[in-house]
N, C-alpha and C positions, 0 to 999 in steps of 0.2 A: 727646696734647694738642699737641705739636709742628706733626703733621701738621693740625692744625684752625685753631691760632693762622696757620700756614704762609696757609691756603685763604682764609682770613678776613683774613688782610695782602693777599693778590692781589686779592681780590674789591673793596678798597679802594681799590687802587690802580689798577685797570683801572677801576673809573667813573669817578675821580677826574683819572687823567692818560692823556696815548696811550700805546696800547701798546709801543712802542720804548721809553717811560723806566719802566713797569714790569717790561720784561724784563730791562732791565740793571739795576734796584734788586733784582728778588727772586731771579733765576734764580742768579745770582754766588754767593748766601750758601746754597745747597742744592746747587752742584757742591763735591764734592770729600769731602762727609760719606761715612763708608765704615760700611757695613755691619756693625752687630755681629756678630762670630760666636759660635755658642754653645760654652763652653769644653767639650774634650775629655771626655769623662765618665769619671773615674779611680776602678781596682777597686785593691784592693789584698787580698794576699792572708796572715793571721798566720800565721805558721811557730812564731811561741813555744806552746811546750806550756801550755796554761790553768794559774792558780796562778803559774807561774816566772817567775822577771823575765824583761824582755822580749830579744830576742835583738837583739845592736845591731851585727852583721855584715854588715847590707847597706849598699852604697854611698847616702850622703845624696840626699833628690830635688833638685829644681831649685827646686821652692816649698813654698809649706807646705801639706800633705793634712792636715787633722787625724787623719782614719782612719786615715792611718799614721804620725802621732807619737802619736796615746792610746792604741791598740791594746798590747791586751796587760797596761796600766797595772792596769786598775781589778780585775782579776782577781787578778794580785800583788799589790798591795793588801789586797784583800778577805783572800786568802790567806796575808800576814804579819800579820794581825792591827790594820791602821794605825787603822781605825774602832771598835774595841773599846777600853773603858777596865776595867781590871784590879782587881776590886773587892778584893783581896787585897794590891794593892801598899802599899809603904811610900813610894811616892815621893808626892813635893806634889799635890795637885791641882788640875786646874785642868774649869771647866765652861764652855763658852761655849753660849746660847741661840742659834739661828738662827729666822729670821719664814719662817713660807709666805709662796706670795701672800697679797695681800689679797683678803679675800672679794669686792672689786670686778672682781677679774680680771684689772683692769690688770696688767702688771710694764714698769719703767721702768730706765733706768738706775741710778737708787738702789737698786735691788736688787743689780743685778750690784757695784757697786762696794763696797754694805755685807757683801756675801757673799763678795770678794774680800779684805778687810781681814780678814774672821774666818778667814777661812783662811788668809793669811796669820800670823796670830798665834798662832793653835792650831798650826800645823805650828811655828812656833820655839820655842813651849810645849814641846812634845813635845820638838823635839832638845835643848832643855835641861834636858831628866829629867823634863818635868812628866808625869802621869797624867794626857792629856786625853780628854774627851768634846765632841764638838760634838755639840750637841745638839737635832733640830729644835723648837721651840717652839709656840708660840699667836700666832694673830692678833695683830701689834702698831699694826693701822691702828684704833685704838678710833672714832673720828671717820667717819671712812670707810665704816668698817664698819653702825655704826649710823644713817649717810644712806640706805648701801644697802638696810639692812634694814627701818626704817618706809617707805620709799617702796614696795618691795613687799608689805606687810604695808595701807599706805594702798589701793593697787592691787588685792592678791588679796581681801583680807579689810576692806578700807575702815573698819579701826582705827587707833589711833596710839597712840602710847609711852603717853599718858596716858590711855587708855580701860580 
């Protein structure tokens, strides 16, 4: 878009004025932009044995790889048990629902932030003795959902909700 808005300011100004005062208006503001480069493509490689916590004996990077700060996590996890809730316990409990998307297909930031707040609370559940389950849920876009759904239903089968 740059390069068009760019061709389209020249093209303006060269009918417009002579060309010495369009070279010094446009040529000035496109010396000096520098080329993006593409960043380095970073492997990284687990040492921790699958199941075990992760091994935290290498020297830190320079920036943050997610690859290699989650690596290792989800496995230990998975294998202490952290997603299971204990139907035999005596301790409190506690159930949090979680939304899929919506059947629209959108995901927006309301998602990331309402899925960061239950995880947030279920994890301090948990260190405070509770017996929790997050638990994924049902549609909670009812609104949404059902625009979605008579518009394709108007569309395929040329019915509506009241037919």
């Amino acid at each position: 878009i740059h390069e068009l808005l760019l061709a389209l300011w020249r093209l303006f100004l060269h009918r417009h004025f002579p060309l010495p005062l369009w070279s010094v208006c446009v040529l000035p503001c496109t010396m000096g932009r520098k080329e993006k480069k593409e960043a380095p493509k970073f492997e990284y490689v687990n040492k921790t044995p699958k199941g075990e916590k992760k091994l935290m004996d290498e020297p830190m990077l320079d920036a943050y790889h997610p690859v290699a700060v989650e690596s290792a996590w989800q496995d230990w996890w998975e294998a202490s048990g952290y997603y299971k809730a204990d139907n035999e316990s005596d301790k409190p409990k506690y159930v949090c629902m979680f939304p899929p998307p919506n059947v629209t297909g959108t995901l927006h930031l309301g998602h990331a932030l309402t899925i960061a707040i239950q995880d947030a609370i279920v994890r301090q559940k948990r260190m405070k003795g509770f017996n929790c389950l997050w638990l994924p849920g049902t549609d909670h876009a009812g609104i949404a959902t059902q625009v979605v759904v008579e518009k394709k239903l108007k569309r395929e089968q040329n019915i509506s909700r009241h037919d």
